[in-house]
N, C-alpha and C positions, 0 to 999 in steps of 0.2 A: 318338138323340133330338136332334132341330134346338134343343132349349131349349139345350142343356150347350156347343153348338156356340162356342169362342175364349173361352169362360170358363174361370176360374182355380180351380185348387183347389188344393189345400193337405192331403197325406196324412200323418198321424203313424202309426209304424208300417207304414207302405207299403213297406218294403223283405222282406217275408213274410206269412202267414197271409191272415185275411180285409184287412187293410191291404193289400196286394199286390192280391188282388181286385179291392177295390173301387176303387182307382187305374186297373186294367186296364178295368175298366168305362167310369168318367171315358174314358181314351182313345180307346176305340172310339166315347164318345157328341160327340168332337170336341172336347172339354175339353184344355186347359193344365194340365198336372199337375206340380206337385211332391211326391216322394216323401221321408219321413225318416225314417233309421235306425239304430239304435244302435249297429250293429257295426260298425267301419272299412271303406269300401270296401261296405258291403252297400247302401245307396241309389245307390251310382254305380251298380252291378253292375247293380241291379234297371232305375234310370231306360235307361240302355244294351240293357236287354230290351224295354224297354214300347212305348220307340220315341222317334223325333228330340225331341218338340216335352216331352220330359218332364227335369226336373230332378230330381237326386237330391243330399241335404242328409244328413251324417252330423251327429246331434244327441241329444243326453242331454234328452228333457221332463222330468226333475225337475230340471234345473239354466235358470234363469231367463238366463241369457247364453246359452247355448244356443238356446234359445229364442226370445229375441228375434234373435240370427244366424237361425236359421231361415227366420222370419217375412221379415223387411229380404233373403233372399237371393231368396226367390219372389217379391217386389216386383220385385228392384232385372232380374229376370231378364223376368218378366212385363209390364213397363210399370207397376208400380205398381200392380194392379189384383188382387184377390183376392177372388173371388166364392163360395169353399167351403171352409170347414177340416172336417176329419174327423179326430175324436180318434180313432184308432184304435189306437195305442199301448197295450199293456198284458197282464197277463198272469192265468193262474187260478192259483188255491193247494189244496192240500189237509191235512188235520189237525185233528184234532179241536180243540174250539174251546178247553178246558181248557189245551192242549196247545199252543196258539198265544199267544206270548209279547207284550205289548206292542211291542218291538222286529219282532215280524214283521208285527202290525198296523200300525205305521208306516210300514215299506216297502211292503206292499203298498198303502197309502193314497195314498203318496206319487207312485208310480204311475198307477193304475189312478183316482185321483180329481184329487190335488192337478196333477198336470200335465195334466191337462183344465183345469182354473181356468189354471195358466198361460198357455196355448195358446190359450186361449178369450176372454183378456183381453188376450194382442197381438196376435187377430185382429182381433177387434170394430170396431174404429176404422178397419179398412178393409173391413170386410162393410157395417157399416150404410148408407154412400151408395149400395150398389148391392141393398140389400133383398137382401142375400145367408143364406144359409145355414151354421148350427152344427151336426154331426151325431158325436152322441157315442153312441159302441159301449158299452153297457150289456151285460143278459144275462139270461136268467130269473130269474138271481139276483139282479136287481135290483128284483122283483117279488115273491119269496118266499124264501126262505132253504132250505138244505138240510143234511143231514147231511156231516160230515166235508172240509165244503171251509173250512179254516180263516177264513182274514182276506178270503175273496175278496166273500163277498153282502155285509158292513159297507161294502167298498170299491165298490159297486155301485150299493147302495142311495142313497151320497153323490152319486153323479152323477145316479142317476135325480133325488134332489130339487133338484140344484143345475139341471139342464135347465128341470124347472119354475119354476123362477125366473127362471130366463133367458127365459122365454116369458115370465111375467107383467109383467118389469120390460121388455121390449127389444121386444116381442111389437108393439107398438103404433108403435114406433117405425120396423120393418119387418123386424127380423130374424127368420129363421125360424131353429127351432131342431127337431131332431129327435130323439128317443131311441131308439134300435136296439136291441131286446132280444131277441137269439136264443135258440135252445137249441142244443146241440152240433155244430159245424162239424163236416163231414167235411175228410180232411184228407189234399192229396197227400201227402205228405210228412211229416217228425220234427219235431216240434215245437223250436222254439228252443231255449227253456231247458225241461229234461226237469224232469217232475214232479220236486218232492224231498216228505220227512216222510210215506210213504207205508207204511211197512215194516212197521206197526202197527196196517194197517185193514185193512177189508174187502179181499177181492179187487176187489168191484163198484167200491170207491170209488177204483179205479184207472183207471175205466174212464171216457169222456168223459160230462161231467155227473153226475161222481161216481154213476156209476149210472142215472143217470135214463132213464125207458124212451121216450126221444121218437125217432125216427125220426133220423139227423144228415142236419143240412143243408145242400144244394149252395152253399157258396161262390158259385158264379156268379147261380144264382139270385139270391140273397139280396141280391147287390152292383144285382144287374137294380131290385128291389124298392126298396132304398133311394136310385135315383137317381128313382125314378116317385116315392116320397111325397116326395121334395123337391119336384120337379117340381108335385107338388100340395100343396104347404108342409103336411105332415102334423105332427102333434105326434109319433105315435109309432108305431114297426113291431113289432110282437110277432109272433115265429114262432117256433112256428107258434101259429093265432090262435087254437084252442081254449083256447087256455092261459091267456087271459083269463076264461076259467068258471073258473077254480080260483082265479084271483087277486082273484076278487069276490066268493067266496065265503069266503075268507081274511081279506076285512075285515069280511066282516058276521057270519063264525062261525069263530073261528081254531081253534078245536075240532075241526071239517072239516078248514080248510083243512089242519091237521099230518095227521091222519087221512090225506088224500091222496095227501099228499107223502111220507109214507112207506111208503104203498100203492105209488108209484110209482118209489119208490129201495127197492124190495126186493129 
């Protein structure tokens, strides 16, 4: 894509899963990437694979020093110029919700939400001059809620609404902002950190999308799609897109919509 061509991005979570993706993407489309990753040695390792013109940033998103090192090293490495962050940082839970402690709700908040607001707020001041792009990884569950996945749709939920406010408050101003809501990646590879709290449920709810019967979906693809709705300043990617019938009918008959979703996580 000649749009992404010597533009700057900025991947949280780029050092594995769909972050690694969607970074590989960025590079094929001629974009400047930096990758960042929590494990020691895991973003150099990664940027080192991607290719020359990629920086890799080991960094904690729930720690605000972190963070802003992050941010000031893809500046101080790119010219100052930073045309794309992708929250991509974060992780799913499972456990029944009785079951899931305050203290596990916090963490996964912490995460999966709160280090988006971080990440999002020492971007901004350098996306806005260039009418650049926010694109924060959500999830079906950021759209409907499901059985036995603990503290993960609470934490989902917070981003999909914090996106739209970031549309309506920055919207005008020229930033675009994005919300990516998949359903279950396929996946080369073991997952980072292995499910835990799982020893107590279902078989299914061990299974990606704690069961849910959606087809999983290619990684690559999916990176391909979220670089085209930027490209067309989209509000938002939902896949797969039927799954907006069920989340429309969730708000106008929640009746159904549970009816569905547990039709569909059986």
């Amino acid at each position: 894509m000649e749009y992404w061509k010597d533009k700057v991005v900025l991947v949280t979570g780029g050092s594995s899963g769909l972050g690694r993706e969607i970074a590989q993407a960025f590079v094929r489309s001629g974009a400047k990437v930096a990758v960042a990753g929590l494990e020691p040695g895991a973003a150099e390792a990664a940027a080192g694979e991607l290719g020359p013109d990629v920086l890799g940033v080991q960094a904690d998103v729930t720690r605000q020093d972190d963070v802003d090192r992050m941010v000031a090293a893809a500046l101080a490495r790119f010219g100052g110029r930073l045309d794309c962050l992708v929250n991509a940082a974060g992780r799913t839970d499972r456990g029944k919700v009785l079951d899931t402690t305050p203290d596990e709700f916090r963490s996964l908040l912490e995460l999966n939400f709160l280090a988006t607001v971080r990440c999002t707020r020492a971007a901004v001041p350098h996306l806005l001059p260039r009418r650049g792009h926010v694109v924060n990884i959500g999830s079906l569950a950021a759209k409907s809620s499901a059985r036995w996945v603990g503290a993960y749709p609470a934490s989902k939920f917070a981003v999909a609404a914090y996106s739209q406010q970031l549309r309506l408050e920055l919207g005008s101003e020229g930033l675009h902002v994005l919300l990516v809501c998949p359903g279950p990646i396929s996946r080369k590879d073991e997952r980072l950190y292995p499910l835990e709290g799982t020893e107590d449920l279902p078989e299914r709810a061990r299974r990606p999308g704690a069961g849910v019967r959606v087809r999983g979906i290619s990684p690559e693809r999916l990176s391909a799609s979220i670089l085209r709705a930027c490209q067309r300043r989209k509000p938002e990617l939902v896949v797969p897109g039927y799954t907006r019938l069920v989340f429309a009918l969730s708000q106008l008959w929640p009746s159904l919509g549970d009816w569905i979703v547990l039709r569909k996580t059986s």
